[in-house]
C-alpha positions as CSV (number, residue, x, y, z in Angstrom):
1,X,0.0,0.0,0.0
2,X,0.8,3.8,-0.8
3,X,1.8,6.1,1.9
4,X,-0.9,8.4,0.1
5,X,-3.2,5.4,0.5
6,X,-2.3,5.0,4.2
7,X,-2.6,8.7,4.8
8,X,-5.7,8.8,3.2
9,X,-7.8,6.5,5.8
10,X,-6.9,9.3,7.9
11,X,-7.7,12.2,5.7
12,X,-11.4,11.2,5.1
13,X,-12.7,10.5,8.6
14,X,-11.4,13.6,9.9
15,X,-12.8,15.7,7.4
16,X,-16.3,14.6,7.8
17,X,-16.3,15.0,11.7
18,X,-14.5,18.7,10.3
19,X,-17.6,19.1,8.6
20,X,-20.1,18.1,11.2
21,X,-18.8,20.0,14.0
22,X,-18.5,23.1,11.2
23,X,-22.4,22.4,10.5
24,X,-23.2,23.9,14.0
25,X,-20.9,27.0,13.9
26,X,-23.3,29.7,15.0
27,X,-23.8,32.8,12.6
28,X,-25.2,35.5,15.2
29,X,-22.0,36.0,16.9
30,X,-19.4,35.0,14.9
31,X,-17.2,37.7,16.9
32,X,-17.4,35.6,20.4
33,X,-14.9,33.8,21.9
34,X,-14.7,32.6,25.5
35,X,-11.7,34.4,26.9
36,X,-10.2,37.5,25.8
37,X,-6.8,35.8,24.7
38,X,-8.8,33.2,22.6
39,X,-9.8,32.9,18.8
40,X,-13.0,34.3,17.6
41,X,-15.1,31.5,17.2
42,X,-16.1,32.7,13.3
43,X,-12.4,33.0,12.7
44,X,-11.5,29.5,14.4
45,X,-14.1,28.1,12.3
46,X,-12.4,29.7,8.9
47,X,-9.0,28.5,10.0
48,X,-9.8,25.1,10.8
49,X,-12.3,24.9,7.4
50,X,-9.2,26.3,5.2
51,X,-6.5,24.2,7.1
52,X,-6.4,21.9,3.8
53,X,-5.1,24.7,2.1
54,X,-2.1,24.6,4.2
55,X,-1.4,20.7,3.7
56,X,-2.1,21.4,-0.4
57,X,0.8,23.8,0.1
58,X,3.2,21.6,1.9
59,X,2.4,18.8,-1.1
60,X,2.7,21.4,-3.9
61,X,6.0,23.5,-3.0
62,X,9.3,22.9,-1.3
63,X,8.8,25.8,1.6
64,X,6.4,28.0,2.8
65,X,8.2,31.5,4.5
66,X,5.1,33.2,6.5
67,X,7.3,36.2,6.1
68,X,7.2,36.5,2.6
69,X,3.6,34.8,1.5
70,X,0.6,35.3,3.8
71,X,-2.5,33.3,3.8
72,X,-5.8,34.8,3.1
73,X,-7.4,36.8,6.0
74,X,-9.6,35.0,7.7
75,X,-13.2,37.0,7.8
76,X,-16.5,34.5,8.7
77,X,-19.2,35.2,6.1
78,X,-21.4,31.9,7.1
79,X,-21.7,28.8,8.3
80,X,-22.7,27.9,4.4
81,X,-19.4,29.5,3.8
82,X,-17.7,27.7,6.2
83,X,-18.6,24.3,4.6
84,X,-18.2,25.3,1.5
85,X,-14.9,26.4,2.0
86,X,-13.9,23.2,3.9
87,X,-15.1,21.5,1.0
88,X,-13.3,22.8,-1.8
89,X,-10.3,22.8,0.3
90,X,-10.2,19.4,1.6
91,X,-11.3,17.8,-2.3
92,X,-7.7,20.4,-3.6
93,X,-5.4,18.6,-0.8
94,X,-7.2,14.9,-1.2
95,X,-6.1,15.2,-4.9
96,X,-2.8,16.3,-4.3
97,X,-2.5,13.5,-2.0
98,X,-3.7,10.9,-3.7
99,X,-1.6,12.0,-6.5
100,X,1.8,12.0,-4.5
101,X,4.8,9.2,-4.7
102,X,6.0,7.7,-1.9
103,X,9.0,9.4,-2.7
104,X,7.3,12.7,-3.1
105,X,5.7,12.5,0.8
106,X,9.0,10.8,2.0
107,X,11.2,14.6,0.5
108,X,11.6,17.3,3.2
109,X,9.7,20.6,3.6
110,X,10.4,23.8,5.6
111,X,8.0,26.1,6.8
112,X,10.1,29.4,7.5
113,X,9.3,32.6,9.1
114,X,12.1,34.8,7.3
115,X,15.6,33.0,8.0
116,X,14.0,31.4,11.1
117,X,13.0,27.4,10.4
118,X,9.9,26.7,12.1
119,X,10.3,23.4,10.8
120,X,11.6,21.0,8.7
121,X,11.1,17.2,8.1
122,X,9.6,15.0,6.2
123,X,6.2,15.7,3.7
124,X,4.5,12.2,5.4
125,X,5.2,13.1,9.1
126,X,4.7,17.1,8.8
127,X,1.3,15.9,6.8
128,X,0.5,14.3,10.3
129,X,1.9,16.5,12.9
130,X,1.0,20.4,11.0
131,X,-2.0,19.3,9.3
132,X,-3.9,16.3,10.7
133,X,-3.0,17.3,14.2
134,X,-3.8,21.4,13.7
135,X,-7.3,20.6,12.7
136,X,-8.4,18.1,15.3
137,X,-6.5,20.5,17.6
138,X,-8.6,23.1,16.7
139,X,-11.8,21.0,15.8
140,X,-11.5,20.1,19.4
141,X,-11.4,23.8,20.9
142,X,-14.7,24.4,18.5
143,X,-16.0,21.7,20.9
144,X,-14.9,23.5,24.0
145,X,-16.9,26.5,22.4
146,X,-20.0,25.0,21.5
147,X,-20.6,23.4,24.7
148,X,-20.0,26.7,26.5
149,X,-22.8,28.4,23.7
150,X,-25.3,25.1,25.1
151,X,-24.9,23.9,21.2
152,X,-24.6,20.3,20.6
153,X,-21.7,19.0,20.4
154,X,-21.5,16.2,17.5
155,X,-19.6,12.8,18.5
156,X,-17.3,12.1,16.4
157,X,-14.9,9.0,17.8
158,X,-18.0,7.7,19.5
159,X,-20.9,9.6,21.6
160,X,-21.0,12.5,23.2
161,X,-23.1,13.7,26.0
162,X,-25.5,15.5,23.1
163,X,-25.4,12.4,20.7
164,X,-25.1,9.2,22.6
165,X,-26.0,5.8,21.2
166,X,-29.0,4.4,21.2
């Protein structure tokens, strides 16, 4: 088997609990957030529905300097938006992925901030620990915020106390 194949067992799952935890994003306040320090949750919900963007870029290019190239701002229109957004993003980076050699995902790539390396390793394990891990990071916190708002939360390796089994 492929290391795209392997990687893409991973990819699908996690999009869809993505999507169904995005599906409850509230559009009324997209400007709340629970402490002052913390992401709004409209822009959370942007960053973790555009976070495929990020792994198309580590597939497509050799570095990414945050100095130099900037990612687009990140301004909650919708929760249509939001899914829509997710979607188009997540389809670009599956077909990216699906499309990469072993050799491809095995060659390094940097993410820079000026001179500064941020990091540098591997396509395969940055795919896991910058992408896959940064969205169910933040999916997670959209949790943590919807139960504070009394929205449900979706289960999405199992139940949850709004969606247990029946």
């Amino acid at each position: 088997m492929r290391i795209a194949e392997i990687l893409i067992q991973d990819f699908d799952p996690e999009i869809a609990s993505t999507r169904r935890t995005l599906e409850r994003i509230p559009e009324n306040d997209p400007q709340w957030k629970p402490h002052e320090k913390s992401m709004a949750i409209g822009r959370l919900a942007l960053h973790v529905a555009t976070l495929p963007d990020f792994c198309t870029r580590m597939l497509t290019s050799d570095e990414f300097n945050m100095e130099v190239e900037k990612f687009p701002d990140l301004k909650f229109q919708s929760t249509a938006h939001l899914l829509s957004e997710l979607d188009r993003a997540a389809a670009e980076t599956k077909s990216h992925l699906a499309a990469a050699s072993d050799e491809h995902l095995q060659k390094p790539w940097k993410l820079l901030f000026g001179d500064r390396v941020i990091v540098d390793g591997p396509r395969m394990v940055l795919y896991r620990t910058m992408f896959l891990n940064h969205i169910v990071h933040h999916r997670a916190q959209l949790g943590v915020y919807l139960r504070l708002l009394n929205i449900p939360v979706p289960g999405l390796y199992g139940p949850s106390a709004d969606e247990p089994f029946v």
